[in-house]
C-alpha positions as CSV (number, residue, x, y, z in Angstrom):
1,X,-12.3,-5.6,-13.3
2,X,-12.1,-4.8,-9.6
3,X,-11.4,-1.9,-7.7
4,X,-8.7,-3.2,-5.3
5,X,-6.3,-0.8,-3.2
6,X,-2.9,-1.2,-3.9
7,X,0.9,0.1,-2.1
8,X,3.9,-0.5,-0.5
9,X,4.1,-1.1,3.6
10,X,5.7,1.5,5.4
11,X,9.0,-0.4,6.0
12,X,9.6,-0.2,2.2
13,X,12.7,1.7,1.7
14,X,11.3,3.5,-1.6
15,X,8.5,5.6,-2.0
16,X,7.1,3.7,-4.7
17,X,8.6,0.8,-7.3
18,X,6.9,-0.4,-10.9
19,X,6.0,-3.6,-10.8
20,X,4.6,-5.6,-13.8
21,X,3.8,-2.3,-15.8
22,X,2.4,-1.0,-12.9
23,X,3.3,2.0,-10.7
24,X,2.7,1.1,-7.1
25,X,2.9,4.1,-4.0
26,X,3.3,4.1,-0.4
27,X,1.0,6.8,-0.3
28,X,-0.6,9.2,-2.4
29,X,-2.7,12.4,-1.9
30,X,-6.3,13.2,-2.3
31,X,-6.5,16.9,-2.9
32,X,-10.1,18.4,-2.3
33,X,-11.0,22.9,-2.0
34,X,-9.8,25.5,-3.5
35,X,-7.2,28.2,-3.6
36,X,-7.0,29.1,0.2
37,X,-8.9,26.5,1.7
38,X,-7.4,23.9,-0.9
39,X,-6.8,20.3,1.7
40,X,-4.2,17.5,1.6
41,X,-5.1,14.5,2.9
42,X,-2.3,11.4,2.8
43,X,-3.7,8.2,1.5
44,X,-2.6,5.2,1.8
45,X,-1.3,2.7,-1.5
46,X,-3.9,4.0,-4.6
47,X,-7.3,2.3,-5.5
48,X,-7.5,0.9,-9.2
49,X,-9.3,-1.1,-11.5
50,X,-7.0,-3.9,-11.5
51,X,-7.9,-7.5,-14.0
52,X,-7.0,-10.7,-12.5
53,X,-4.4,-11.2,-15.1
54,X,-3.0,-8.0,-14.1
55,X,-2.7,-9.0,-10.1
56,X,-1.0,-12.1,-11.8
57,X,1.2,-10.0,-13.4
58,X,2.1,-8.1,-10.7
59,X,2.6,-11.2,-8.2
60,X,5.0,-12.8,-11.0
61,X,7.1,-9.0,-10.9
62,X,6.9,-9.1,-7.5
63,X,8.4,-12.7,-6.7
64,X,11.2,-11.9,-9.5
65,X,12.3,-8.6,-8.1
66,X,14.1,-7.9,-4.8
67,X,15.3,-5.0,-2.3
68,X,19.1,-5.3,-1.4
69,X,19.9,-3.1,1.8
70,X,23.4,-2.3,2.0
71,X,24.7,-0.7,5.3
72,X,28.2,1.8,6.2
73,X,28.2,5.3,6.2
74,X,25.1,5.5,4.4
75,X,22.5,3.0,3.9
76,X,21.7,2.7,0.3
77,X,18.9,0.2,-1.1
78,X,18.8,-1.1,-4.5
79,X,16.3,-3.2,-6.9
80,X,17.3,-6.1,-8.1
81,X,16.2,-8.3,-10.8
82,X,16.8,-12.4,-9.6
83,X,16.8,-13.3,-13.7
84,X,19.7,-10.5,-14.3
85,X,22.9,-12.3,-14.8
86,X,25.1,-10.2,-12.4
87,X,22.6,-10.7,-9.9
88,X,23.9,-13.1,-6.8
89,X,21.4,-13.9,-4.0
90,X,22.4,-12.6,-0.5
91,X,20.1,-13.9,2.7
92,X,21.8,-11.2,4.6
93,X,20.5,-8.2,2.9
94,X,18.0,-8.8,0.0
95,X,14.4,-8.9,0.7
96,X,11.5,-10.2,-1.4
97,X,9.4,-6.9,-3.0
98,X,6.6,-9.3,-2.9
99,X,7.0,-8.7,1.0
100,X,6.5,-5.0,1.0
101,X,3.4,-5.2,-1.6
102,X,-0.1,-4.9,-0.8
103,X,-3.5,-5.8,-3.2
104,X,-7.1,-5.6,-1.2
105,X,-10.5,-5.3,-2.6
106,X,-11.3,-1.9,-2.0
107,X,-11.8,-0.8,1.8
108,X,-14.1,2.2,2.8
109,X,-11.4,4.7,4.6
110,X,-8.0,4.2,3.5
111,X,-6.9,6.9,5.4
112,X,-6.3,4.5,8.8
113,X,-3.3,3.1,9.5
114,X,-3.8,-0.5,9.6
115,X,-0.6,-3.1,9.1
116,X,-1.7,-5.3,5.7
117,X,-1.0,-8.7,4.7
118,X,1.8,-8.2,2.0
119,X,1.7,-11.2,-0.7
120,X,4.2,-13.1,0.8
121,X,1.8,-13.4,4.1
122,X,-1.4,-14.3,1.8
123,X,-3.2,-17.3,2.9
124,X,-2.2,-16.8,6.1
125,X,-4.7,-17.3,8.7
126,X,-3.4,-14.2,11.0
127,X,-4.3,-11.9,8.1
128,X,-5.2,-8.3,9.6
129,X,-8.8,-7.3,8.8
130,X,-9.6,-3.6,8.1
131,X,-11.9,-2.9,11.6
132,X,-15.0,-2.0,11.6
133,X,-16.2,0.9,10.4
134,X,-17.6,3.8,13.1
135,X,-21.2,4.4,13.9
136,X,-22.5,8.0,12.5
137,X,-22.2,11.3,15.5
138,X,-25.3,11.9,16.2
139,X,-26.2,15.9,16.0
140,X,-26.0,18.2,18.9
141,X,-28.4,20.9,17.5
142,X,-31.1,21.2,19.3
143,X,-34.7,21.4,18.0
144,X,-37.8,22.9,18.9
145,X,-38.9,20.2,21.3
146,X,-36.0,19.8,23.4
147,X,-35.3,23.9,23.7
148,X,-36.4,24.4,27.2
C-alpha cells in the first residue's frame, strides 16, 4: 500500500462519482480548531492508501464508465455505463470519466491549484509536475544582538 492523492479535475461536472468501489471527490475539507476558531480549508481530490490492484480497479471503472453532457434549457450530465445494453456511444457529448480522474503518489501541499495528468493523459511526456516546494520565512524577531 501507497498513499496516493486521488479526485476529479475541476471540469468534471459532478462533485464526486464511485468508481471501482471507490468514492472519488473533487475536493474535500480538512477541518482543524475549535468552536469559534474552528478553520475550513478546501483540499483538493483525498489522500488514501490505495493497493495496486485497487488503482487497477479503478482504471478498469474508469475506462468502462462515461459522462454524457446534454445541452437546452438546462444542461444536465449523466453517467453512463458503455457495457449497459441501452447504452449508445455519442462522440458529440460523452466523455471518458477516465479523463476527469486523477491518482498521484502523495504530494506535500495539496492545497495548490495545479492542472493534473488525468489517466487518459498518463504516459505522456507533457505531464505537469507539482512545483517545487517554498523555502522556509525566515523570522523577523529580533534578538539581543541585533537590538540597537
Amino acid at each position: 500500500m501507497a498513499l496516493h492523492q486521488i479526485g476529479l479535475n475541476d471540469d468534471c461536472p459532478f462533485q464526486y462519482l464511485t468508481i471501482g468501489g471507490i468514492s472519488v471527490p473533487k475536493w474535500t475539507q480538512t477541518v482543524s480548531g475549535k468552536g469559534v476558531r474552528t478553520k475550513r480549508d478546501k483540499v483538493r481530490g483525498v489522500v488514501m492508501d490505495l493497493t495496486p490492484e485497487q488503482i487497477e480497479r479503478i482504471k478498469a471503472g474508469a475506462a468502462n464508465k462515461v459522462i454524457r453532457s446534454t445541452r437546452g434549457k438546462r444542461a444536465r450530465h449523466m453517467l453512463w455505463a458503455k457495457d449497459f445494453k441501452g447504452y449508445k456511444h455519442n462522440p458529440e457529448t460523452d466523455r471518458d470519466v477516465s479523463s476527469f480522474v486523477y491518482i498521484r503518489p502523495t504530494r506535500e501541499d495539496p492545497q495548490q491549484p495545479v492542472r493534473y495528468a488525468t489517466i487518459n493523459d498518463l504516459g505522456r511526456e507533457d505531464e505537469i509536475e507539482p512545483p517545487a516546494p517554498t523555502p522556509a520565512r525566515r523570522s523577523r524577531r529580533r534578538t539581543a544582538a541585533t537590538k540597537g
